[in-house]
TINU-375002 format. One record per residue (C-alpha): chain; x, y, z; residue in three letters; residue number from 1. Coordinates in nm, 2 decimals, always signed. Example, Ala and Ser with C-alpha at 12.3 -4.5 7.8 and 13.67 -1.06 7.14 Angstrom:
// TINU-375002
c  px  py  pz  r  k
A  +1.23  -0.45  +0.78  ALA  1 $
A  +1.37  -0.11  +0.71  SER  2 $
//
This chain:
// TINU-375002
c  px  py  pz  r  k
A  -2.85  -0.39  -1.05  UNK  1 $
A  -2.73  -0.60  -0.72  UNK  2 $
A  -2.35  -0.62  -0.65  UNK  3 $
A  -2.38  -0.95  -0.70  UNK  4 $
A  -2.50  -0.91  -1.06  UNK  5 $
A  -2.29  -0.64  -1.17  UNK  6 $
A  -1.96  -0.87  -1.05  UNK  7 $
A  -2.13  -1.14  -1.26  UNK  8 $
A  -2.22  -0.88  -1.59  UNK  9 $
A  -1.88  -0.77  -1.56  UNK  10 $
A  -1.71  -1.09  -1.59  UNK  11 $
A  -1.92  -1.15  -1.91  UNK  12 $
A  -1.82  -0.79  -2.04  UNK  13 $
A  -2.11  -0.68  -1.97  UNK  14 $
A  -1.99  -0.33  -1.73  UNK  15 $
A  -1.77  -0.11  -1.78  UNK  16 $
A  -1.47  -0.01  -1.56  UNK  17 $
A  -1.64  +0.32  -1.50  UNK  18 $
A  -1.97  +0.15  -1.43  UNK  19 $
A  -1.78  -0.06  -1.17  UNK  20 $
A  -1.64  +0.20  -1.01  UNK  21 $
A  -1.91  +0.44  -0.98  UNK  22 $
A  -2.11  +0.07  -0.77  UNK  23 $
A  -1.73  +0.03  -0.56  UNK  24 $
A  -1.76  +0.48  -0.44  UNK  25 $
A  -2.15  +0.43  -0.33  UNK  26 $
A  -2.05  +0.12  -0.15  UNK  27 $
A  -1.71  +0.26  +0.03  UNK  28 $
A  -1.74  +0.68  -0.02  UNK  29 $
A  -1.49  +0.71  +0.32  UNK  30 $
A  -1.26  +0.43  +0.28  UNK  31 $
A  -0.96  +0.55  +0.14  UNK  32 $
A  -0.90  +0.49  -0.23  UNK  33 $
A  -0.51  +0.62  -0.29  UNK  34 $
A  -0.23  +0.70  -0.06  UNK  35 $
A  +0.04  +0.92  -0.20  UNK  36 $
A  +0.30  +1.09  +0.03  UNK  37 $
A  +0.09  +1.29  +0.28  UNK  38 $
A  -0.21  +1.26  +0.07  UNK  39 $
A  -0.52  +1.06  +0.13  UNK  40 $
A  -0.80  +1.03  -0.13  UNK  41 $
A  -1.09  +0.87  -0.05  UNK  42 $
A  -1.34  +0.67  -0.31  UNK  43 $
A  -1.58  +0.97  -0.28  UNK  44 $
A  -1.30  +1.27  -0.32  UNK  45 $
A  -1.13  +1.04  -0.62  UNK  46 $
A  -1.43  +0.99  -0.79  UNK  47 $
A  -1.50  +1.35  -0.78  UNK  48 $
A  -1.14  +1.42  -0.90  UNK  49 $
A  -1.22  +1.18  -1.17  UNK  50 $
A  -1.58  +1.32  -1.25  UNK  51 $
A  -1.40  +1.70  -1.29  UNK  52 $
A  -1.16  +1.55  -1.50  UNK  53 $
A  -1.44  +1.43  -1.72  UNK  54 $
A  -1.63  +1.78  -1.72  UNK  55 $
A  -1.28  +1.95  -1.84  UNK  56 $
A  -1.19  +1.71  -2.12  UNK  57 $
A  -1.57  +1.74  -2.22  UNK  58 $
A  -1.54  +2.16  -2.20  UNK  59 $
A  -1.24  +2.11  -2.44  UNK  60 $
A  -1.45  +1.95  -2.71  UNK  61 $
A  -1.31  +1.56  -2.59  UNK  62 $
A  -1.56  +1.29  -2.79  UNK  63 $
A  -1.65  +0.94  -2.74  UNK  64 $
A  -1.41  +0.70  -2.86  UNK  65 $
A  -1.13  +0.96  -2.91  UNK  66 $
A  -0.76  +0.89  -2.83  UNK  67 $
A  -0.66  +1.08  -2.55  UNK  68 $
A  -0.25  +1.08  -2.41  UNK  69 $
A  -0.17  +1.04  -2.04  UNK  70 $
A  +0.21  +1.18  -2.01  UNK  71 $
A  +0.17  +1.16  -1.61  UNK  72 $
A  +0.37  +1.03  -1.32  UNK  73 $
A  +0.24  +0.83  -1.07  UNK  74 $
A  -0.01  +1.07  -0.85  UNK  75 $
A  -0.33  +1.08  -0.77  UNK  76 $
A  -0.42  +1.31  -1.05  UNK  77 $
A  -0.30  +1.07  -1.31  UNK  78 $
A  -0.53  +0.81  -1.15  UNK  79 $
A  -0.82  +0.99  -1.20  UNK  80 $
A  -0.74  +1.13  -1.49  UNK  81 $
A  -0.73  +0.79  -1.64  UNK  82 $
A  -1.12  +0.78  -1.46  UNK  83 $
A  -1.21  +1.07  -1.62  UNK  84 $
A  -1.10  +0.99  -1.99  UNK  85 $
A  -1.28  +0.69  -1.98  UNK  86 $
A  -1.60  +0.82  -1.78  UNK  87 $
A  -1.64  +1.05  -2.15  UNK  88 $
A  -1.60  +0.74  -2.39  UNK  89 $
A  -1.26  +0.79  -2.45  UNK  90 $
A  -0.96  +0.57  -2.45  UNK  91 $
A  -0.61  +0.67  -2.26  UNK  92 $
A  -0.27  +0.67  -2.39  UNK  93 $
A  +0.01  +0.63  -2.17  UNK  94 $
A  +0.30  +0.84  -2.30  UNK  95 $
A  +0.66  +0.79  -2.13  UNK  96 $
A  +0.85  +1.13  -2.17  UNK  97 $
A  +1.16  +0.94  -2.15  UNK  98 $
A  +1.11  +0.80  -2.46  UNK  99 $
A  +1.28  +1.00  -2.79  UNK  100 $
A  +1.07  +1.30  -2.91  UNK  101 $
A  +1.04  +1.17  -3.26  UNK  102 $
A  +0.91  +0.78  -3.12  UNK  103 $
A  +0.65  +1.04  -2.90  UNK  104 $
A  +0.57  +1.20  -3.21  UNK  105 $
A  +0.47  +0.89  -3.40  UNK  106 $
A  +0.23  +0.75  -3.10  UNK  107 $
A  +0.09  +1.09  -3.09  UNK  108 $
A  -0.02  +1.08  -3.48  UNK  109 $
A  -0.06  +0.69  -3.51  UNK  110 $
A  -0.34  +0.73  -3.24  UNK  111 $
A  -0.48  +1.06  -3.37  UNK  112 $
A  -0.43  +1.25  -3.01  UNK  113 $
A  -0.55  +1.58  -2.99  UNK  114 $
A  -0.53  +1.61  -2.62  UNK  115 $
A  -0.28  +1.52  -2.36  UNK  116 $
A  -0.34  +1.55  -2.00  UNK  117 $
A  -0.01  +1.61  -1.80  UNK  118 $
A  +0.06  +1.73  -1.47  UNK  119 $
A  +0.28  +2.05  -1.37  UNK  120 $
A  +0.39  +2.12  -1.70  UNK  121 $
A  +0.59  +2.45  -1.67  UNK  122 $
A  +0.81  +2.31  -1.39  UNK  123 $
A  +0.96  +1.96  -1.61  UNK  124 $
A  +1.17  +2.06  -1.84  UNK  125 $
A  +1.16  +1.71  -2.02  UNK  126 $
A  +0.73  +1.82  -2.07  UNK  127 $
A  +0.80  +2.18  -2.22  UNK  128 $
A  +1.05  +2.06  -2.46  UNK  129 $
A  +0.83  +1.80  -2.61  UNK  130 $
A  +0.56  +2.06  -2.57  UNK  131 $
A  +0.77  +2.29  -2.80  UNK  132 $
A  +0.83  +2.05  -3.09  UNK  133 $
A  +0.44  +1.85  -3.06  UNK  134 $
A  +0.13  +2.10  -3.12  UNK  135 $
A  -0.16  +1.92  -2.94  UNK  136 $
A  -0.34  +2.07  -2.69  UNK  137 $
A  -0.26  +2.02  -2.35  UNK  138 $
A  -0.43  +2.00  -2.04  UNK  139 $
A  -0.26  +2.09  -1.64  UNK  140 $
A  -0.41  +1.97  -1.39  UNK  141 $
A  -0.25  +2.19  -1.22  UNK  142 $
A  -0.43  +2.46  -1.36  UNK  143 $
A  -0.72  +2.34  -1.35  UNK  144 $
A  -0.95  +2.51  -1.11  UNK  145 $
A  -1.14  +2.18  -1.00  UNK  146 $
A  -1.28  +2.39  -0.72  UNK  147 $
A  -1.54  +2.58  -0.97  UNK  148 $
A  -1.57  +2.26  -1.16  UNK  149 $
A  -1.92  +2.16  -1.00  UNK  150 $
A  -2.00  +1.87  -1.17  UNK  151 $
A  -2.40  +1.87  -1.24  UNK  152 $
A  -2.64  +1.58  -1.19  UNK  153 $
A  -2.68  +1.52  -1.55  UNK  154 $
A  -2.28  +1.51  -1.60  UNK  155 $
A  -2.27  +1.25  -1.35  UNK  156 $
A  -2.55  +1.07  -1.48  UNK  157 $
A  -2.35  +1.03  -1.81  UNK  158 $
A  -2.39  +0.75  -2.00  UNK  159 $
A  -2.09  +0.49  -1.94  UNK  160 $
A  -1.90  +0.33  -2.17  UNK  161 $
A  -1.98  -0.02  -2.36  UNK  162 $
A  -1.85  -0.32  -2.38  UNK  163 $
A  -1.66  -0.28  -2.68  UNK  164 $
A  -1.57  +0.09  -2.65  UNK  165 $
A  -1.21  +0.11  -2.56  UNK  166 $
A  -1.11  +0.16  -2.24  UNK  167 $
A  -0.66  +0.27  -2.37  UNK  168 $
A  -0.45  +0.18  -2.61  UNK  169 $
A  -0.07  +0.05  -2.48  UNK  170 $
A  +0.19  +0.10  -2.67  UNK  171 $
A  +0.49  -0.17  -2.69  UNK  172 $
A  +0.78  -0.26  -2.92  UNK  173 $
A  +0.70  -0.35  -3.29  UNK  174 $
A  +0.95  -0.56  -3.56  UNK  175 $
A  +0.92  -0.29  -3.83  UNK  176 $
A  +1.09  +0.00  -3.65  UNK  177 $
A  +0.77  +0.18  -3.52  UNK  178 $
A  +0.60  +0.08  -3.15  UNK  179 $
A  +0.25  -0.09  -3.23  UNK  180 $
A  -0.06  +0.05  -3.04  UNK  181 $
A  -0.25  -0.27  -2.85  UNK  182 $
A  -0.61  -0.17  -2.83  UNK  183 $
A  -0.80  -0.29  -2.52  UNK  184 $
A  -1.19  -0.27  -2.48  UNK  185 $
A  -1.36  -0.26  -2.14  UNK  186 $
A  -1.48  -0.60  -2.15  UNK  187 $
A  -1.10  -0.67  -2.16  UNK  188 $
A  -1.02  -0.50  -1.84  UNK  189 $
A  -1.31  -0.59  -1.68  UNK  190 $
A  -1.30  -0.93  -1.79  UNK  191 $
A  -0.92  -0.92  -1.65  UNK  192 $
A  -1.00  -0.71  -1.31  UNK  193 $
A  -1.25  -0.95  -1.22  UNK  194 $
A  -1.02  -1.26  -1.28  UNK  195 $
A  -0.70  -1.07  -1.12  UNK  196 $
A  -0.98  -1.02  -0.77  UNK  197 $
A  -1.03  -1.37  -0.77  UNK  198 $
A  -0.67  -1.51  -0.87  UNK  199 $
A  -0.45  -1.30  -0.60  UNK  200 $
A  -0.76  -1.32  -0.34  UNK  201 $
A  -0.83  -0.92  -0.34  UNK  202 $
A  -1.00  -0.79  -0.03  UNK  203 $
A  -1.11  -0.42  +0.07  UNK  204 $
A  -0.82  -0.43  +0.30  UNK  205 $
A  -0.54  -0.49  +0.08  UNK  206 $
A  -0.34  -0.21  +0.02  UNK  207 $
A  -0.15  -0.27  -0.35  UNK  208 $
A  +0.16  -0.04  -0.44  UNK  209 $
A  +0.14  +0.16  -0.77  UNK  210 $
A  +0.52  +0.09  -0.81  UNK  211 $
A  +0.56  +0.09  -1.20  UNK  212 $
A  +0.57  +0.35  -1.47  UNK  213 $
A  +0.20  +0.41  -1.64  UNK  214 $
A  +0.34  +0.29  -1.96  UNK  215 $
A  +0.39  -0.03  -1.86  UNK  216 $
A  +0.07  -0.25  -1.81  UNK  217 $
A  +0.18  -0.38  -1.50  UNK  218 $
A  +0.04  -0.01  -1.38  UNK  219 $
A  -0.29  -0.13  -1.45  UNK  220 $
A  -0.31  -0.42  -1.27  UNK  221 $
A  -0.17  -0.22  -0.96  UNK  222 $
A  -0.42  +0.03  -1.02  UNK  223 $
A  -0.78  -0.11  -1.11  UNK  224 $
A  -0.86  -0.44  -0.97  UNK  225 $
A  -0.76  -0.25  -0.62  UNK  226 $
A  -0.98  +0.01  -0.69  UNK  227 $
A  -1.27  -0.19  -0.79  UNK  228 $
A  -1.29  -0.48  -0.45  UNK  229 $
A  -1.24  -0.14  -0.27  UNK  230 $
A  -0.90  -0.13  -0.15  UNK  231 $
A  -0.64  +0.15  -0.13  UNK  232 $
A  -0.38  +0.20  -0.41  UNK  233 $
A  -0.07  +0.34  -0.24  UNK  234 $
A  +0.15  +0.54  -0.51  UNK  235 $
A  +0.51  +0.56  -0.51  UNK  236 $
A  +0.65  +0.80  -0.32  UNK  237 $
A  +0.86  +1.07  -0.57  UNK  238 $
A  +1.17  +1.15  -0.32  UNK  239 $
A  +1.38  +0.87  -0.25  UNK  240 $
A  +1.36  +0.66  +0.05  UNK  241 $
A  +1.66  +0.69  +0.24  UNK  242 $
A  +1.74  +0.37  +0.32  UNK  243 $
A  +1.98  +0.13  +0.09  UNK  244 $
A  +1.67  -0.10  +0.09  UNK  245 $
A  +1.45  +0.18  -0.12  UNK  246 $
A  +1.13  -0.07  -0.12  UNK  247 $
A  +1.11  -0.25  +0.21  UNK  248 $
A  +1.10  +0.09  +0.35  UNK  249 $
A  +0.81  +0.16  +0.11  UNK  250 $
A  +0.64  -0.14  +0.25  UNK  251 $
A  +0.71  -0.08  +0.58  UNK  252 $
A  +0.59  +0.29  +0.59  UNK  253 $
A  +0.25  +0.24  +0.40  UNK  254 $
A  +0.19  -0.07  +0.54  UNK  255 $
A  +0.19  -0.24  +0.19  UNK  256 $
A  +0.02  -0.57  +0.14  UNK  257 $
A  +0.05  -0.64  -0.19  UNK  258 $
A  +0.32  -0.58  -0.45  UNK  259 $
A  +0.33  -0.66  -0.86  UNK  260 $
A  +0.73  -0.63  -0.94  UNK  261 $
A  +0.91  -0.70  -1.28  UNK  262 $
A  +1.10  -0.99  -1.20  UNK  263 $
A  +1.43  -0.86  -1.31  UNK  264 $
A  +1.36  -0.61  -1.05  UNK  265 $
A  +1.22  -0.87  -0.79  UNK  266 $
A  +1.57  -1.10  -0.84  UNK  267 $
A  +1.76  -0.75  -0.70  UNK  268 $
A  +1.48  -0.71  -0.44  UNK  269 $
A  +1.57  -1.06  -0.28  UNK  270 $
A  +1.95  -0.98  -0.34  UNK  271 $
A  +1.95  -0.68  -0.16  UNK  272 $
A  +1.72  -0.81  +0.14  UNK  273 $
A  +1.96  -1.10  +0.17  UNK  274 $
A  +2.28  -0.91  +0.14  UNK  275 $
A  +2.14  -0.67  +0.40  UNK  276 $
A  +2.01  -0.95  +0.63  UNK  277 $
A  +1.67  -0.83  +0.63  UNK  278 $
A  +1.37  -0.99  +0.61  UNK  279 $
A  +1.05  -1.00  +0.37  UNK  280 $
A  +0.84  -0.69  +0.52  UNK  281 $
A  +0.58  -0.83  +0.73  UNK  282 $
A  +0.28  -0.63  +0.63  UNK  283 $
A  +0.35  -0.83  +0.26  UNK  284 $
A  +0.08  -1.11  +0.18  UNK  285 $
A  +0.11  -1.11  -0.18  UNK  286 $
A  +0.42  -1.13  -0.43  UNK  287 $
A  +0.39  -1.14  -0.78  UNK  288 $
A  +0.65  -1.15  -1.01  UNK  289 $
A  +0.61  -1.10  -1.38  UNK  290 $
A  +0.76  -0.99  -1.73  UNK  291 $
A  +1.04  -1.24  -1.73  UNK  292 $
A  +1.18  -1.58  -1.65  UNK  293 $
A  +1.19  -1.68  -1.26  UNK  294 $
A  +1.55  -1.79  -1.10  UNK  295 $
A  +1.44  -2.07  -0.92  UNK  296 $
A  +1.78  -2.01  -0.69  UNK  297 $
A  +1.64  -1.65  -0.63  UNK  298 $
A  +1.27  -1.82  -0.52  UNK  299 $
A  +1.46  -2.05  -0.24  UNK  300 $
A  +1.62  -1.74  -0.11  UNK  301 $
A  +1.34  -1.57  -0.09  UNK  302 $
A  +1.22  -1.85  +0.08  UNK  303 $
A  +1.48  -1.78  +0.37  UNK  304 $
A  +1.38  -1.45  +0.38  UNK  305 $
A  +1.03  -1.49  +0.42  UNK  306 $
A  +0.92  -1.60  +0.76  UNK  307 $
A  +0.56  -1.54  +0.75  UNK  308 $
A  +0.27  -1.68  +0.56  UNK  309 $
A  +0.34  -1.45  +0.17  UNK  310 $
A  +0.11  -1.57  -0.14  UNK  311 $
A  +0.38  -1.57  -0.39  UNK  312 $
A  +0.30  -1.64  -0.75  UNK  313 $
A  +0.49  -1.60  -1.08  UNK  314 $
A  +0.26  -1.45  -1.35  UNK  315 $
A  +0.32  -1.47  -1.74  UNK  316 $
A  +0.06  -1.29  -2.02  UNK  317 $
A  +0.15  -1.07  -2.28  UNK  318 $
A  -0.03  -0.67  -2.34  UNK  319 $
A  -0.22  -0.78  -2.63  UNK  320 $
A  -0.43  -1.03  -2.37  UNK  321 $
A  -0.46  -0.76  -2.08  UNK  322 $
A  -0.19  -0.77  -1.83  UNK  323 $
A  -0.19  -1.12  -1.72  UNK  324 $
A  -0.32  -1.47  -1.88  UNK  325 $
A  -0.13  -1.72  -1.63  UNK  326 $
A  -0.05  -1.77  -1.27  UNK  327 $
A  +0.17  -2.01  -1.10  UNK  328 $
A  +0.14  -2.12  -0.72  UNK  329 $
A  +0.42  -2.30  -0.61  UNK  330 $
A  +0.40  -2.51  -0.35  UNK  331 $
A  +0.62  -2.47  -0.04  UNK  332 $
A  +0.84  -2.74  -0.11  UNK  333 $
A  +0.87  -2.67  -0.46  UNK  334 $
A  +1.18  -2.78  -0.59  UNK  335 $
A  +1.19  -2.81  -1.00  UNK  336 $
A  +1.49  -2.68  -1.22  UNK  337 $
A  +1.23  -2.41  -1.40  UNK  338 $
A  +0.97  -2.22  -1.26  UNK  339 $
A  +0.61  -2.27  -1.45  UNK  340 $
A  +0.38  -1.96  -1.56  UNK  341 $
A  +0.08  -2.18  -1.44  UNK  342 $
A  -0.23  -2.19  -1.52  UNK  343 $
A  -0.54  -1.93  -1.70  UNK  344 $
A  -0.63  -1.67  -1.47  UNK  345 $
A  -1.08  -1.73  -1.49  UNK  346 $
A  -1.21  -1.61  -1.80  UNK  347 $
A  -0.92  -1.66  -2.00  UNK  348 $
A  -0.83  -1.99  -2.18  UNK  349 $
A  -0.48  -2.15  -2.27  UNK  350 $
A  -0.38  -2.35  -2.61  UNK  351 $
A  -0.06  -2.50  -2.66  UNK  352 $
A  -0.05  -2.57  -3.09  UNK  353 $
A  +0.17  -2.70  -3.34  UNK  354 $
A  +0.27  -2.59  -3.67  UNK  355 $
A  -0.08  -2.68  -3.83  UNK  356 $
A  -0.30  -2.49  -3.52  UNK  357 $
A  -0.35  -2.85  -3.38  UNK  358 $
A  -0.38  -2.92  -3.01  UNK  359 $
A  -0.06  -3.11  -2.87  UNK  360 $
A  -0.04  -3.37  -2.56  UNK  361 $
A  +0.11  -3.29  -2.24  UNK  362 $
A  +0.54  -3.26  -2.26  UNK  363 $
A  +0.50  -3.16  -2.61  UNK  364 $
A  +0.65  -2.86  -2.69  UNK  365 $
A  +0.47  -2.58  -2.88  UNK  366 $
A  +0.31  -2.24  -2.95  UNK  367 $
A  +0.09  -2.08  -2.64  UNK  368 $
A  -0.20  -1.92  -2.79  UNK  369 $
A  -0.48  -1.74  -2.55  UNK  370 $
A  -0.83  -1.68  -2.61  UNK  371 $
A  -1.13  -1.53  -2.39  UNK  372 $
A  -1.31  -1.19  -2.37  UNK  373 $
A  -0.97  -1.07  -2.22  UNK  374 $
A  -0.81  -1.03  -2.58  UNK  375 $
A  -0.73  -0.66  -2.74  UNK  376 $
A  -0.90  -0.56  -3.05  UNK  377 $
A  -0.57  -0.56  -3.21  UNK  378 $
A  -0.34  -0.32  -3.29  UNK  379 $
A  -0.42  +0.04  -3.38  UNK  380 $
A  -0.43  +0.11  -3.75  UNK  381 $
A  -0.23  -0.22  -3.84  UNK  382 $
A  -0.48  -0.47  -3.98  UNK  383 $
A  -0.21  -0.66  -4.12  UNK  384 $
A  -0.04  -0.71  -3.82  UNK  385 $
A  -0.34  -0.83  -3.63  UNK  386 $
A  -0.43  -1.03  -3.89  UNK  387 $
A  -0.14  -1.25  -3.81  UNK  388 $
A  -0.14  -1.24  -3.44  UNK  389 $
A  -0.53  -1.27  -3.41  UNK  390 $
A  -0.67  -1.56  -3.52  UNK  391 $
A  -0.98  -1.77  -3.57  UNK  392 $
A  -0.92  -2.14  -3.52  UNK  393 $
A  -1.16  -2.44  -3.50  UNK  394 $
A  -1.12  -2.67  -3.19  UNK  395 $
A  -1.32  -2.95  -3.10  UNK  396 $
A  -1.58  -2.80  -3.35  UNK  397 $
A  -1.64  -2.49  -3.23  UNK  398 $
A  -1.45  -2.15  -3.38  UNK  399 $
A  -1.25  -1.99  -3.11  UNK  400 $
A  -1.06  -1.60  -3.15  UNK  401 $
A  -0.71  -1.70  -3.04  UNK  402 $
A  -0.40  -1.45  -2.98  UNK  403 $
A  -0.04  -1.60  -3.10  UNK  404 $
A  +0.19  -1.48  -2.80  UNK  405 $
A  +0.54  -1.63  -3.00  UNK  406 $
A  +0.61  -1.76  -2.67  UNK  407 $
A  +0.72  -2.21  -2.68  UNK  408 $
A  +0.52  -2.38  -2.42  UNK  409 $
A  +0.41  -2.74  -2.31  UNK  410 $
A  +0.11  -2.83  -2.08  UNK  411 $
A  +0.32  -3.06  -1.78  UNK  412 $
A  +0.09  -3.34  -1.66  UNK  413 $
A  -0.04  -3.14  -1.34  UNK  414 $
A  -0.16  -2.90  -1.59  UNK  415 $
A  +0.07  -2.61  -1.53  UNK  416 $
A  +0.23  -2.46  -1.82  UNK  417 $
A  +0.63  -2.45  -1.89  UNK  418 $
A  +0.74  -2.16  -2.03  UNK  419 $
A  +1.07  -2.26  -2.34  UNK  420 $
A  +1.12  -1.90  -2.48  UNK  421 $
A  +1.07  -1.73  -2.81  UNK  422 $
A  +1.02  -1.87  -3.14  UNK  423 $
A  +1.11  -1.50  -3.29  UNK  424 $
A  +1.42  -1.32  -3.15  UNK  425 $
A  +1.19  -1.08  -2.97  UNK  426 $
A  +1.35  -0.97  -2.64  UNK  427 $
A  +1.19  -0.95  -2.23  UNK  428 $
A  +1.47  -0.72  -2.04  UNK  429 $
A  +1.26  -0.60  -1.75  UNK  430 $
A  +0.93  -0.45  -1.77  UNK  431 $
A  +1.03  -0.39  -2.14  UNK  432 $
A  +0.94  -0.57  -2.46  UNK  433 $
A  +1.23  -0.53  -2.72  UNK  434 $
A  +1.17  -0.61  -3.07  UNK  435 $
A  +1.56  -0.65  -3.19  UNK  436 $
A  +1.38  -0.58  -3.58  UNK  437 $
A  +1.27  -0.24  -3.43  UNK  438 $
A  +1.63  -0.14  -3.36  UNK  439 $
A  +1.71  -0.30  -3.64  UNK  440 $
A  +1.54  -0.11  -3.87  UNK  441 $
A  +1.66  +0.23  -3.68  UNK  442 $
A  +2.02  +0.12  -3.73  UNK  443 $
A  +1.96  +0.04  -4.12  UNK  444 $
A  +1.86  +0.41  -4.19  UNK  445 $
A  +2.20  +0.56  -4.05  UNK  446 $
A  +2.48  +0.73  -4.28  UNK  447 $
A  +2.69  +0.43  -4.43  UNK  448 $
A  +2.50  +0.15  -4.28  UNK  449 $
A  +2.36  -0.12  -4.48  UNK  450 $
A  +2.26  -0.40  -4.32  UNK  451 $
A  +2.24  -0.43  -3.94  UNK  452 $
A  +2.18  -0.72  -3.69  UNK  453 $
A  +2.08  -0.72  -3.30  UNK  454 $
A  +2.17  -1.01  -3.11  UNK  455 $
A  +2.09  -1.02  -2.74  UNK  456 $
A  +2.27  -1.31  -2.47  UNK  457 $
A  +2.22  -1.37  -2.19  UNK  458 $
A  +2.53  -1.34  -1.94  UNK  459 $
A  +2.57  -1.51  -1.59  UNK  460 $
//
């Protein structure tokens, strides 16, 4: 298959990330694939990692389509463990140590894990206490001997993944007082790679910051459309910078080029730069800015700030339709009240509905739905729930699977989309998406309590 049809197959679903990848390492084997610290991994040495990871989880008995957790930091290791897990036919799990032990628990036996891969076990306390109360088995990769792991021709040679096998299961905030797991298939993240290359204008010389936690989705946009045009990933460093302006110095010292930031945590970014009097790093082409509402008072400073040519965008799309369904350009002399989410990334498609699932005009004010090859399966063991959030829908005669974000929207007459909240009371602080039922439902089971009721403002 020619590069030029396996880019084209894979924005049909027709490849699978691993497939990809394995086309991206004989293509760029020296050009380096992730930066971390004083580490440099090129495509060739990561897939290897990646391929040993594979051998180990298939020595300890792991089997296509099993559920395997990820409770990792950002390293190289955790990169291509992720690789590896999916190179057997399974899917990955991000699991966030911070979270409570008993919320851990649940994820772990909702999605039937038998394995977790983690990294340097015996020296995190946080790991060996969850260790003590979770029986799984667990695999260090830091006591792995990868040296006498010798992958052989027919291991490498292993059958990849299809289209519909999944590729991990996210989990995020659910209404009935239990996190939900969002199941996405490789023709989703392919299907999304592809479109997130073409969108943000991807080159083999970008080099993209793995800034986010793994359990947040944003870490896969950072980490595999990079990987798969060819480019470097540069993960955050673990020791602080010692500078008051933590990630400018990041930028600066790795030569960043592109950047995917919560935009709670992009609004302190231009705050700090501005109180500081610097400027925008000038390695920076691209900005994105995603998860929550834009200040449009916070984009015309960092207008002032910026004094070379950035592609900044503000991005909108929910887990259960792969990272990110919209993308907004503005212009430079953009200068409405509210910031748009945009338009559909390629492959993806954008409904706004009304009450009865029938298309509304332009300035009228509705429910976004999304639809493509980009959606999840649903959510892990909950038929009901997907049931309601994934539907089938006739328009203009022909049956279309649509996902129900919740999220009011109406088409402006340039086509962009305005973004006009929630119709639930579901909550975006952050990265994270809070379902005030979820807390809720937690409060209800205390000593004494009978009825509780979250409310969330917003102040300022």
């Amino acid at each position: 298959m020619s590069e030029m049809d396996c880019a084209k197959q894979s924005e049909l679903g027709l490849c699978s990330v691993t497939e990809l990848m394995q086309r991206v390492v004989l293509e760029n084997r020296d050009a380096t694939a992730v930066v971390f610290e004083d580490r440099k991994l090129n495509f060739e040495a990561l897939q290897r990692l990646a391929d040993q990871f594979a051998v180990a989880l298939r020595n300890m008995g792991v089997a296509k389509g099993e559920h395997v957790g990820l409770c990792m930091d950002r390293c190289p290791e955790a990169i291509a463990a992720m690789l590896g897990i999916m190179r057997v036919g399974a899917a990955f799990v991000p699991l966030d140590t911070e979270y409570p032990i008993d919320r851990i628990q649940f994820m772990i036996e909702d999605a039937g894990i038998e394995k977790i891969v983690t990294h340097d076990k015996n020296s995190n306390a946080r790991l060996q206490e969850i260790a003590s109360c979770i029986s799984v088995t667990w695999l260090d990769s830091c006591n792995i001997e990868f040296a006498e792991i010798e992958p052989s021709q027919e291991e490498v040679n292993w059958e990849h993944p299809a289209p519909e096998d999944m590729a991990y299961v996210m989990y995020t905030s659910g209404s009935t007082g239990n996190p939900k797991g969002v199941q996405i298939e490789h023709r989703a993240l392919t299907t999304y790679c592809m479109a997130d290359i073409e969108a943000y204008r991807l080159t083999r010389f970008d080099r993209t910051l793995q800034f986010s936690t793994l359990n947040f989705d944003i870490a896969i946009e950072e980490i595999f459309p990079p990987l798969l045009i060819g480019s470097c990933v540069v993960v955050r460093p673990s020791q602080r910078a010692d500078s008051a302006n933590e990630l400018s110095q990041i930028l600066s010292d790795y030569d960043v080029t592109a950047i995917h930031l919560a935009t709670a945590y992009w609004h302190e970014w231009v705050d700090l730069m501005q109180a500081h009097g610097d400027m925008v790093p000038e390695s920076l082409r691209l900005v994105i800015a995603t998860g929550e509402k834009v200040s449009v008072a916070h984009y015309r400073r960092w207008q002032e700030i910026c004094q070379h040519d950035v592609l900044w965008c503000n991005a909108y799309g929910p887990t259960e339709a792969t990272v990110t369904s919209t993308v907004f350009f503005p212009e430079q002399d953009f200068d409405a009240g509210n910031m748009p989410i945009g338009k559909a990334l390629p492959g993806y498609s954008t409904l706004v509905l009304d009450a009865n699932l029938s298309p509304l005009d332009a300035g009228e004010t509705g429910e976004l739905f999304i639809g493509g090859p980009a959606l999840a399966r649903g959510y892990l063991n909950r038929p009901d729930l997907t049931e309601k959030a994934f539907i089938e829908v006739e328009i203009d005669g022909m049956e279309r699977r649509l996902y129900k974000t919740g999220d009011l929207a109406s088409f402006l007459a340039c086509g962009n989309i305005e973004f006009s909240g929630r119709i639930d009371h579901q909550i975006k602080l952050g990265s994270y998406r809070i379902e005030p039922g979820e807390i809720e439902s937690t409060l209800s089971q205390a000593p004494g309590v009978l009825d509780s009721l979250v409310i969330y403002e917003e102040v300022g």
